[in-house]
SERO-4910 file (N, C-alpha, C, O; in steps of 0.05 Angstrom, whole numbers):
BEGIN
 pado doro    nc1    nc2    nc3   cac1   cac2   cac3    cc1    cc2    cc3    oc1    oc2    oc3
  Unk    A     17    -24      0      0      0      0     18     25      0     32     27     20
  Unk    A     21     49    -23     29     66    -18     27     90     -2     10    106     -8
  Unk    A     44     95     20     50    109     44     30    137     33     14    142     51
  Unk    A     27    152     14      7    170     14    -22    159     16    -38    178     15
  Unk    A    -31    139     17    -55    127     17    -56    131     52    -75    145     59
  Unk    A    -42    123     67    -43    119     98    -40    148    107    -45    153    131
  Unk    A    -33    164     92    -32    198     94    -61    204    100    -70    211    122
  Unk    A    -77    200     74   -100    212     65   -117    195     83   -140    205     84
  Unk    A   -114    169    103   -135    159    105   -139    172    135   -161    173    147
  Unk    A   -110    182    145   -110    187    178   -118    218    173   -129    227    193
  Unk    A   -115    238    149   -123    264    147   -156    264    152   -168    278    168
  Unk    A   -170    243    133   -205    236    137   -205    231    169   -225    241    179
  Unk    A   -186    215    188   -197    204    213   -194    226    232   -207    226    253
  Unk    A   -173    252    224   -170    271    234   -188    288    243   -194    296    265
  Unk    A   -201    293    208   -222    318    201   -251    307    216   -270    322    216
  Unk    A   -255    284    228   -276    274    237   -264    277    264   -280    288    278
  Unk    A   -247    273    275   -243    279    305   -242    309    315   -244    316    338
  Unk    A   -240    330    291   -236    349    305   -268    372    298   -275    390    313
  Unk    A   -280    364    271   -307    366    269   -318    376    287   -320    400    286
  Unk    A   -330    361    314   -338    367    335   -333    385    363   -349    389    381
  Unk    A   -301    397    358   -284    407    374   -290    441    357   -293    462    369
  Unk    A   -290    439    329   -290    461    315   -314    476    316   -317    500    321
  Unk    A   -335    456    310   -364    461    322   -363    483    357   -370    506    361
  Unk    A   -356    468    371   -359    480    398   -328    500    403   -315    497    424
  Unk    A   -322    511    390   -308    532    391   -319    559    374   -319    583    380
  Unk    A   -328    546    353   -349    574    339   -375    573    359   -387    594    359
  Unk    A   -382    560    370   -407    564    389   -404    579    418   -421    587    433
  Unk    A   -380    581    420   -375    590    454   -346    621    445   -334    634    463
  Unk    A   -342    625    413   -320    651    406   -345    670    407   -337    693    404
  Unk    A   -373    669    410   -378    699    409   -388    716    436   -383    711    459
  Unk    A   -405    740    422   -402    753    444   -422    754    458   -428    776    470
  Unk    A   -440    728    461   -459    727    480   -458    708    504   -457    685    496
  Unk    A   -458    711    529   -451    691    549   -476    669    537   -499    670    527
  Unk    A   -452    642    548   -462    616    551   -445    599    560   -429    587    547
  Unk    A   -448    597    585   -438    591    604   -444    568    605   -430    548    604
  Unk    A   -479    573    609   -490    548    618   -501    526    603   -519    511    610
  Unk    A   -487    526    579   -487    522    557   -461    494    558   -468    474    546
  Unk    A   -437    494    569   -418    488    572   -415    454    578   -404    436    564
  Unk    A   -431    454    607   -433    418    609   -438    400    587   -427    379    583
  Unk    A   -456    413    573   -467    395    549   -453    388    532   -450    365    524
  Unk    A   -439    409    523   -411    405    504   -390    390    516   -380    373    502
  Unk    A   -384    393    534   -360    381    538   -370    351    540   -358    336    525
  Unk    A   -391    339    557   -396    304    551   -406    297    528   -409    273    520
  Unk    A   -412    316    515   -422    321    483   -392    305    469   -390    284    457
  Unk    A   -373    326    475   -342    309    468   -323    294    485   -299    291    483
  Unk    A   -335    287    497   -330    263    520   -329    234    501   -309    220    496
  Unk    A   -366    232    492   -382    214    484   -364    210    450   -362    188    438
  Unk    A   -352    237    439   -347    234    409   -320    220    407   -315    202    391
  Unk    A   -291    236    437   -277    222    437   -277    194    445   -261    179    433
  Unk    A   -290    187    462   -295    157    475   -299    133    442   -285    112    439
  Unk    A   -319    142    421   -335    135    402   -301    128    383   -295    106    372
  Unk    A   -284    155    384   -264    155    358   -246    140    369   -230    128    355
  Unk    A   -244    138    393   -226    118    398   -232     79    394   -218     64    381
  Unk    A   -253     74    407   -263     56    404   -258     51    369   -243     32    363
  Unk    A   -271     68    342   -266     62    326   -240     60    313   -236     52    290
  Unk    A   -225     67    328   -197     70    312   -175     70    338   -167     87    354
  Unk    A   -170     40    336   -155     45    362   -126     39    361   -112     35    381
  Unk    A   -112     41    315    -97     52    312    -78     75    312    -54     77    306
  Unk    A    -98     95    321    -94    113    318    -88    137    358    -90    161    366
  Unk    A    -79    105    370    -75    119    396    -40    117    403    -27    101    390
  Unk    A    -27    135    423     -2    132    420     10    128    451     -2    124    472
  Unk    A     34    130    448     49    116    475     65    138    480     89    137    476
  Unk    A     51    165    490     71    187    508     99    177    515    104    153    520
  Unk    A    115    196    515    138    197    539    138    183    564    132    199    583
  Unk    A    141    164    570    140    156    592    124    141    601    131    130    622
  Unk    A     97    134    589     72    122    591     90     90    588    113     89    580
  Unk    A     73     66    596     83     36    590     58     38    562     65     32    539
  Unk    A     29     47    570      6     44    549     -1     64    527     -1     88    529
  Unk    A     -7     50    509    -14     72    492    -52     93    495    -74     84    493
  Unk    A    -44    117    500    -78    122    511    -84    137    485    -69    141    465
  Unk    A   -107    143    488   -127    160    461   -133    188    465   -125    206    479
  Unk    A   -145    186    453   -150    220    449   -174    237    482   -177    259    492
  Unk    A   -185    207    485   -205    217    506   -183    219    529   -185    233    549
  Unk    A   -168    207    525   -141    198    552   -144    230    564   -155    239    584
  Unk    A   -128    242    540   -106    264    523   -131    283    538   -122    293    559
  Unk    A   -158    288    532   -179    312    529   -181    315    564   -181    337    576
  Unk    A   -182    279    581   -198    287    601   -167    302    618   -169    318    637
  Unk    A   -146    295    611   -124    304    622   -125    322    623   -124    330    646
  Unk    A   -128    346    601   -128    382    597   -148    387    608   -145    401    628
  Unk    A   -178    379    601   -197    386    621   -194    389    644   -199    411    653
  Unk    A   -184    361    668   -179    368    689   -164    383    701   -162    382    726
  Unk    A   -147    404    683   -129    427    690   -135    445    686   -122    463    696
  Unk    A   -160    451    670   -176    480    655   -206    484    664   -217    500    678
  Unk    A   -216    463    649   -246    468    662   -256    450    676   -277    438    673
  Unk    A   -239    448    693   -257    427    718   -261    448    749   -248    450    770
  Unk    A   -277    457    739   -294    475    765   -326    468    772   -344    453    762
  Unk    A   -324    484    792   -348    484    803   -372    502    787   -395    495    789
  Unk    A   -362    526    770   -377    540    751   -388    533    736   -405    545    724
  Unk    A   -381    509    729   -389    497    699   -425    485    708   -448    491    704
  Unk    A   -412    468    720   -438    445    731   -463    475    742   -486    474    735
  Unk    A   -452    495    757   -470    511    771   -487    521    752   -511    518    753
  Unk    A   -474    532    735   -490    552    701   -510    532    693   -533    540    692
  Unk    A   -506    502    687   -522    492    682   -540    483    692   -556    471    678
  Unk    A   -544    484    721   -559    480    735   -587    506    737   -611    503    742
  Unk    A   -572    527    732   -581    549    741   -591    573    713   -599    596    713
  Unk    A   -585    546    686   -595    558    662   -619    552    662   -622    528    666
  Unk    A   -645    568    656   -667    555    660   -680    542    626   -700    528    622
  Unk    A   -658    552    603   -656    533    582   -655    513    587   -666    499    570
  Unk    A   -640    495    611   -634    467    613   -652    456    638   -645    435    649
  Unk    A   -675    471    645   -688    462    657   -710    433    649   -712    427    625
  Unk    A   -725    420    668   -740    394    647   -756    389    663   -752    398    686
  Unk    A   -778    373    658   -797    352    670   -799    334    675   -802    316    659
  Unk    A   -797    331    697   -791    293    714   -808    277    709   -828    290    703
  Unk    A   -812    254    708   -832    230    706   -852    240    693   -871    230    704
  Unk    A   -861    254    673   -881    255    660   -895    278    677   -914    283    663
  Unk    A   -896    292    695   -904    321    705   -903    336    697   -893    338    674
  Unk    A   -915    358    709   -922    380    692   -907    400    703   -908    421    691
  Unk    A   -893    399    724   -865    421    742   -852    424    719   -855    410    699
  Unk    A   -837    440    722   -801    443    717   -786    437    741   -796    442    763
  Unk    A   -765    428    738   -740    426    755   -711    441    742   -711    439    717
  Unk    A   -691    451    750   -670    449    748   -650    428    742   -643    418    764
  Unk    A   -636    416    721   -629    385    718   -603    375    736   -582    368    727
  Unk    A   -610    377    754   -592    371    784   -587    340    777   -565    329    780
  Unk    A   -613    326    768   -605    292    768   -573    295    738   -554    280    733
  Unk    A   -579    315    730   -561    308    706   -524    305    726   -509    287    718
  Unk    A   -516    320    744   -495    325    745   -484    310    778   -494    313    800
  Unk    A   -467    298    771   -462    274    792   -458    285    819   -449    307    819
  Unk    A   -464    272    849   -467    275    874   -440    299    879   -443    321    890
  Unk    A   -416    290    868   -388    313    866   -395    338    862   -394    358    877
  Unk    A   -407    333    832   -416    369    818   -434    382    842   -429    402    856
  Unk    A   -452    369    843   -482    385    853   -464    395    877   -459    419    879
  Unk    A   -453    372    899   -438    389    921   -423    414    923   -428    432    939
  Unk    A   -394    413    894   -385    434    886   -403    453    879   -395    476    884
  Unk    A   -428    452    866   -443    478    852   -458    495    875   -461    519    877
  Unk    A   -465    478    889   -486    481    909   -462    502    936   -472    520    949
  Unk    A   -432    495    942   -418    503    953   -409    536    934   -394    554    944
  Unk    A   -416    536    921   -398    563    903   -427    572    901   -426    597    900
  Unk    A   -455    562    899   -464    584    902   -473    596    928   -489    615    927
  Unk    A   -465    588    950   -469    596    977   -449    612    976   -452    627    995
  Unk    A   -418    621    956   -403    628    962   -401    647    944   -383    663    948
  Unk    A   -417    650    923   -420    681    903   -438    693    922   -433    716    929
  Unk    A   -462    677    934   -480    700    944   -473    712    973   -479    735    979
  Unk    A   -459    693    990   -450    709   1006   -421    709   1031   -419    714   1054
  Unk    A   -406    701   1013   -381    697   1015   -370    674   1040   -382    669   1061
  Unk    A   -353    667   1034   -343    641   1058   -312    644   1065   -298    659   1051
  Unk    A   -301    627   1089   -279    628   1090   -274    652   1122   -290    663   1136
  Unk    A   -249    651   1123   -238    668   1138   -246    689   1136   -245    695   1112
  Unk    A   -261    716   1159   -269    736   1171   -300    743   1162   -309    766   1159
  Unk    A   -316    712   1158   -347    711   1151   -357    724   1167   -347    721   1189
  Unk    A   -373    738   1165   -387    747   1187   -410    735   1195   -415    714   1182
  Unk    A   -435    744   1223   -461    724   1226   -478    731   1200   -493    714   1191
  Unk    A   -476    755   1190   -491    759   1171   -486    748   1146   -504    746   1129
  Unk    A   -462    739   1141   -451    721   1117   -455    695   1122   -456    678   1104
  Unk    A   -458    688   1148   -465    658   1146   -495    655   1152   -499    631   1157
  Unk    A   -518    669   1153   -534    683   1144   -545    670   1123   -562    653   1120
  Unk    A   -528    688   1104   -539    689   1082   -531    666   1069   -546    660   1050
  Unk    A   -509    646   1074   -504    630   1072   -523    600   1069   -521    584   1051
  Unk    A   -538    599   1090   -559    585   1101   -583    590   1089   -597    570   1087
  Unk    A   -595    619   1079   -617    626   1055   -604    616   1032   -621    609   1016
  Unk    A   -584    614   1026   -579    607    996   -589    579    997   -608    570    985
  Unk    A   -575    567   1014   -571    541   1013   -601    525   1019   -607    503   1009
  Unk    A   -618    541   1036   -649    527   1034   -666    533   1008   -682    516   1000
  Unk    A   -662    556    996   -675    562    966   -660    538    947   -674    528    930
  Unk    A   -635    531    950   -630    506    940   -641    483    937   -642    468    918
  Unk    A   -651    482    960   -656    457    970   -692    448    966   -703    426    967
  Unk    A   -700    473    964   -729    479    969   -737    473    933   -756    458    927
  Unk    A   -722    486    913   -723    484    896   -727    456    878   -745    447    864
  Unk    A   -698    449    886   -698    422    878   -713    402    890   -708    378    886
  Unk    A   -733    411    905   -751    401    923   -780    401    908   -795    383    901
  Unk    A   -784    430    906   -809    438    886   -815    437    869   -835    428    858
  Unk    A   -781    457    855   -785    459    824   -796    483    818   -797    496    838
  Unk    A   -805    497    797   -808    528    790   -842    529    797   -863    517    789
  Unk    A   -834    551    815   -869    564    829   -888    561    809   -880    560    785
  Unk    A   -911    559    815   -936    554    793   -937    580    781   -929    578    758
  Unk    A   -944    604    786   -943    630    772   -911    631    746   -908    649    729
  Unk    A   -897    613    748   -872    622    735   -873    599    706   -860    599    685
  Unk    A   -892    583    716   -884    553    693   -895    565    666   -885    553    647
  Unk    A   -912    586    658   -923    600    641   -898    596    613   -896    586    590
  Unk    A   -881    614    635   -853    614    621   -833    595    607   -817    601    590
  Unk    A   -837    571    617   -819    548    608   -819    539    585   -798    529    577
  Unk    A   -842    539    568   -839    530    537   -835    550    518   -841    550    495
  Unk    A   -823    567    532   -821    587    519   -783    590    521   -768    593    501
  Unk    A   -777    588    542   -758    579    553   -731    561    539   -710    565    527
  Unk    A   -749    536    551   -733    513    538   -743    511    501   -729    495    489
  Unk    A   -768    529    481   -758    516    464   -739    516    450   -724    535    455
  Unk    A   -731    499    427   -709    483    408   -735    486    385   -760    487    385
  Unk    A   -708    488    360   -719    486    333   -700    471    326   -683    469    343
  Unk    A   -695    456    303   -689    431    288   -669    457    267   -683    477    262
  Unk    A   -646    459    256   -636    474    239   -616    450    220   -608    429    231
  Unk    A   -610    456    198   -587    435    184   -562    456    190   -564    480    187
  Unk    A   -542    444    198   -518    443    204   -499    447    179   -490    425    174
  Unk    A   -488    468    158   -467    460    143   -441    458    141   -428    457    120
  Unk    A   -428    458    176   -402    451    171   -396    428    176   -404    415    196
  Unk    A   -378    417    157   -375    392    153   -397    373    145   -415    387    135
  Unk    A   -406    343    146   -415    325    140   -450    349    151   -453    362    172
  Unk    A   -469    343    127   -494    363    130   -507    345    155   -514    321    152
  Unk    A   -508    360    180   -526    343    201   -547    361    209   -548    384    203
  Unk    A   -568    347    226   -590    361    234   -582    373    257   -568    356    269
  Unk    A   -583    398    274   -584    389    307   -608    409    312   -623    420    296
  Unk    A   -606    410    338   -626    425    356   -607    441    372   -586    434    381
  Unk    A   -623    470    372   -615    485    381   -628    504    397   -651    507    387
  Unk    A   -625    518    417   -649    525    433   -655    566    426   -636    575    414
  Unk    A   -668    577    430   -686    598    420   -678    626    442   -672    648    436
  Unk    A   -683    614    470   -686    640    482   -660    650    484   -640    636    486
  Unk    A   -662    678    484   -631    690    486   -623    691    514   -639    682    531
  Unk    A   -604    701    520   -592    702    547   -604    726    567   -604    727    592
  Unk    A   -615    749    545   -630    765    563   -660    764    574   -669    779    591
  Unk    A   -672    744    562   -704    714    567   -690    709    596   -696    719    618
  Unk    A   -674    693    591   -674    679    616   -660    699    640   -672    697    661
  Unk    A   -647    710    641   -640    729    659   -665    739    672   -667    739    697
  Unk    A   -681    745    659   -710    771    658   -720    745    676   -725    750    700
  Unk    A   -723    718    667   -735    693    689   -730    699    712   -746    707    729
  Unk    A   -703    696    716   -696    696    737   -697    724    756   -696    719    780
  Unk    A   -698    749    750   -693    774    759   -723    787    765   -726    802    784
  Unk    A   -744    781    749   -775    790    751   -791    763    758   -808    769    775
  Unk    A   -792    736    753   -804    724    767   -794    694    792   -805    682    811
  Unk    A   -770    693    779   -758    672    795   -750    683    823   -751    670    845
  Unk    A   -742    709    820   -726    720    848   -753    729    867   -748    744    886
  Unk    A   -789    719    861   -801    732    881   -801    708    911   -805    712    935
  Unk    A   -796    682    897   -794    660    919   -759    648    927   -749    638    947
  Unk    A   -749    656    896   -717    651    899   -700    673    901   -682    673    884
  Unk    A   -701    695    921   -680    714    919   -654    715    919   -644    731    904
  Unk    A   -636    695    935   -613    682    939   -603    676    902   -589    685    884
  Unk    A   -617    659    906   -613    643    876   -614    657    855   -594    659    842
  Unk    A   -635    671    848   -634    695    827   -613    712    826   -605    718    803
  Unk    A   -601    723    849   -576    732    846   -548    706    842   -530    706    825
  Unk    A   -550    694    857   -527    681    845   -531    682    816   -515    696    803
  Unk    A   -554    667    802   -560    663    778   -555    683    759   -542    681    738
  Unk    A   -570    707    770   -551    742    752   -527    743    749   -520    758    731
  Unk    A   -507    730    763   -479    741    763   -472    717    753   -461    722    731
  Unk    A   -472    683    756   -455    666    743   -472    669    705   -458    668    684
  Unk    A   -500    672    705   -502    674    678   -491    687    656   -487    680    633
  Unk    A   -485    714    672   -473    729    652   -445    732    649   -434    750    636
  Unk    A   -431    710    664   -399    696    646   -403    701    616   -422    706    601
  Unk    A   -369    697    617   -362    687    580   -353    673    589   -342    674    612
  Unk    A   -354    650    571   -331    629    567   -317    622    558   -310    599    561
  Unk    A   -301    645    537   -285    653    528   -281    680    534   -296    695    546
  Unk    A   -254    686    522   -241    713    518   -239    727    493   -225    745    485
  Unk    A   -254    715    485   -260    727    453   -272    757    452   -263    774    437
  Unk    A   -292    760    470   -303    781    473   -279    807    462   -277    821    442
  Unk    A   -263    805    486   -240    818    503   -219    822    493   -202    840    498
  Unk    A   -218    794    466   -193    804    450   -207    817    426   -191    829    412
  Unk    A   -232    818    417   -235    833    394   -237    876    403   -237    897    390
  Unk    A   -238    868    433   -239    896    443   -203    898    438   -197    916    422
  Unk    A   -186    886    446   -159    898    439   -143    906    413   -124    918    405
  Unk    A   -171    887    404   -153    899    363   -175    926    365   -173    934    342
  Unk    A   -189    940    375   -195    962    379   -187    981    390   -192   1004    385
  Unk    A   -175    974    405   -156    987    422   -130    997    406   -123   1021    407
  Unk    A   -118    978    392    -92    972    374   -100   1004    349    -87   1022    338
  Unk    A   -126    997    352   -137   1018    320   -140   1041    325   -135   1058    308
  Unk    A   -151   1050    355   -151   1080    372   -139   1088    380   -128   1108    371
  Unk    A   -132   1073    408   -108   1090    418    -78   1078    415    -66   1062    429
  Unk    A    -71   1093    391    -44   1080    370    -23   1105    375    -33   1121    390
  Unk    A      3   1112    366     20   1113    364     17   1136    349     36   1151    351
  Unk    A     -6   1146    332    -17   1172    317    -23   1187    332    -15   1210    330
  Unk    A    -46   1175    363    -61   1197    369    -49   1189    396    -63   1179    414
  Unk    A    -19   1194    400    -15   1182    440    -12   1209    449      8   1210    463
  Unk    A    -23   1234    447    -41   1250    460    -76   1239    469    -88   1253    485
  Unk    A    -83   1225    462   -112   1217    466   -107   1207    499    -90   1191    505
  Unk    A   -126   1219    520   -119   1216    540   -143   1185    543   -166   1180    538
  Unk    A   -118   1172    554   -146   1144    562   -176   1143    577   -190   1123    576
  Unk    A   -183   1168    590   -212   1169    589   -227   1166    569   -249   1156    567
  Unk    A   -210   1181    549   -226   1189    529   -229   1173    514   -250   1170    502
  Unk    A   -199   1150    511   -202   1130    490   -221   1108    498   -231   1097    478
  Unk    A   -228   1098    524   -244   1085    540   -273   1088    527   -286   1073    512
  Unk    A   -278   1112    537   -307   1118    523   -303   1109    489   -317   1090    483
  Unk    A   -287   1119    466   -286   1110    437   -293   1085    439   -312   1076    428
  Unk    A   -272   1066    459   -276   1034    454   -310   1032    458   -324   1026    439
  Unk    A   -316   1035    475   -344   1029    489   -360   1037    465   -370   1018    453
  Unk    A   -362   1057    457   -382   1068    440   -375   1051    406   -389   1058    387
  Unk    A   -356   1034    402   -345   1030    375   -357    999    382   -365    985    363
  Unk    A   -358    990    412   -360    962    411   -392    960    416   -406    947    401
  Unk    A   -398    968    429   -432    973    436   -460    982    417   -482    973    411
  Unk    A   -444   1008    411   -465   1019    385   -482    994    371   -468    976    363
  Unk    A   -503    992    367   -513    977    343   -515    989    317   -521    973    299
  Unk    A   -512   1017    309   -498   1025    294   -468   1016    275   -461   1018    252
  Unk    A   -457   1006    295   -430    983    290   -427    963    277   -409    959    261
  Unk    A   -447    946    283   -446    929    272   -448    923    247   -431    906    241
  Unk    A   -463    930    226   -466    931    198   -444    939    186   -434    959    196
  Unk    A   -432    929    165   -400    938    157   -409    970    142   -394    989    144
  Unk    A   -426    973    132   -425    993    114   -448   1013    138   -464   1028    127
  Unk    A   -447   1012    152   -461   1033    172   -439   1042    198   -446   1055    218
  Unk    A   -408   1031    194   -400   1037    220   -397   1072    215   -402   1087    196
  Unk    A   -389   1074    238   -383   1099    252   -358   1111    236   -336   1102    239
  Unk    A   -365   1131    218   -323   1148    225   -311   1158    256   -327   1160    274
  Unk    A   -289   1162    259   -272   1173    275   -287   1201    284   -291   1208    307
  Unk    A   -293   1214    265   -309   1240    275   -330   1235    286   -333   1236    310
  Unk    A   -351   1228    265   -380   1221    288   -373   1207    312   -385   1218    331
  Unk    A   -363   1192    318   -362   1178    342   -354   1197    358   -368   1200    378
  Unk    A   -329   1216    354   -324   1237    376   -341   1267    376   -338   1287    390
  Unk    A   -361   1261    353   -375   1289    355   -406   1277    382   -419   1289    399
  Unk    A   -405   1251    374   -422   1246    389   -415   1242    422   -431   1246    440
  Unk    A   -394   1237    425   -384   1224    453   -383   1260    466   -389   1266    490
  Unk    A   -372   1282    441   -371   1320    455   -404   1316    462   -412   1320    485
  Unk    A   -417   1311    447   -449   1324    450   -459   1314    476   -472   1329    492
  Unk    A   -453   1288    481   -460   1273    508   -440   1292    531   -451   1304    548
  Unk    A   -419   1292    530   -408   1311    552   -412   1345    549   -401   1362    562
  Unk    A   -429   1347    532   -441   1380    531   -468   1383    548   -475   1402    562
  Unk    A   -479   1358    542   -507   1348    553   -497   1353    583   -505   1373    594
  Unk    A   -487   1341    592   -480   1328    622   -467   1350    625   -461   1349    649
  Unk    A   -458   1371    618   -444   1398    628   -465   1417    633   -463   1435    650
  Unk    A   -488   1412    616   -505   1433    612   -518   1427    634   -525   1447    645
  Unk    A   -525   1402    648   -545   1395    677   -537   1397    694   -549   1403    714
  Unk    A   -508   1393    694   -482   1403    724   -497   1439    725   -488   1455    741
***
């Protein structure tokens, strides 16, 4: 068999192992949090590496030092457990009310607590006693307090499930539409509908009148990124403003440009952005405004 044949066949076994990795990196580079979005993907590629190994178990190798040769799932759960193995992960999804569901054929919602093993729920359930009201050395009675409300709205929850006045909301919530997929091999998937500012609004106007604790935790872990994508497309803006032309531009000022260049919805459309002038005629008019009410 000629050696470019064994080329081309491990390039095909490649482009199928990494398919799924490429997928969930364009899903989590933009600039809308989804945090809680995260568990799913990752046993999502748990399940794909587990799958490519099993089918090809040529294709596994014998590290430095190893006696065995391990696979690619070996290789994934290794980096994972150095990167994203937190307590945030499992919490977001608990606390996304996209991933909320119906037990035994009921008509509740729950939070999918059964989804994430006796470890997670402990860790999630510990960090959110510890966003809402801090732990550790120099707690106060009022922090352990509040400590103890978090932790019974926890408990109460996953007990109840979402108040009757609030279930209105859930199919609205959780639904998914069916879309075709065209990168790579054409697949179907499901994908869910409400944006991140839906479910926030859940939690902040009707979840927080029986879950206060929780609604706040929930406000602050939802609106993570889970990436830094955001953050670096703000620095090639940065790179474009305050440059080496204009290092008179005092950084208040450039602060506000970034903000107003990244925010505007004006911005967004390539052939509607902003010039350099309008943006600073508009940012004078707003501090003429605010001079004129001083």
């Amino acid at each position: 068999m000629p050696p470019y044949r064994d080329i081309y066949a491990n390039s095909k076994k490649y482009a199928t192992l990494m398919q799924p990795v490429s997928d969930a990196i364009h899903q989590f580079e933009g600039d809308r949090p989804s945090i809680g979005q995260v568990l799913k993907v990752q046993r999502a590629l748990d399940a794909h590496f587990a799958e490519f190994d099993k089918q090809n178990p040529d294709m596994m190798v014998k590290p430095r030092g190893n006696k065995e040769a391990v696979g690619v799932q070996s290789v994934y759960e290794q980096r994972r457990g150095s990167t994203l193995s937190n307590a945030l992960v499992p919490l977001a999804h608990a606390l996304d009310p996209i991933n909320f569901v119906q037990l035994n054929g009921g008509d509740n919602w729950f939070p999918p607590f059964h989804e994430l093993s006796k470890e997670e729920r402990k860790d999630a359930r510990k960090l959110a006693a510890e966003v809402y009201a801090g732990n550790g050395e120099g707690a106060t009675e009022e922090d352990r307090r509040a400590d103890k409300e978090m932790l019974s709205e926890w408990g109460t929850l996953a007990l109840m499930g979402v108040p009757d006045d609030c279930k209105e909301h859930m199919e609205v919530l959780t639904a998914r539409k069916t879309v075709e997929s065209k990168a790579g091999n054409s697949t179907t998937v499901s994908v869910q509908i409400a944006g991140i500012e839906a479910r926030l609004m859940f939690w902040s106007q009707h979840m927080s009148v029986q879950y206060p604790a929780l609604a706040n935790v929930a406000d602050r872990v939802l609106r993570m990124h889970t990436t830094t994508c955001a953050a670096e497309r703000n620095w090639s803006l940065w790179g474009n403003i305050f440059s080496k032309a204009r290092n008179r531009l005092a950084q208040e000022r450039a602060e506000k440009l970034i903000y107003i260049r990244q925010n505007d919805d004006s911005n967004k459309g390539k052939g509607s952005r902003l010039s350099d002038e309008e943006v600073v005629m508009t940012l004078l008019a707003a501090e003429d405004e605010k001079s004129a009410r001083v």
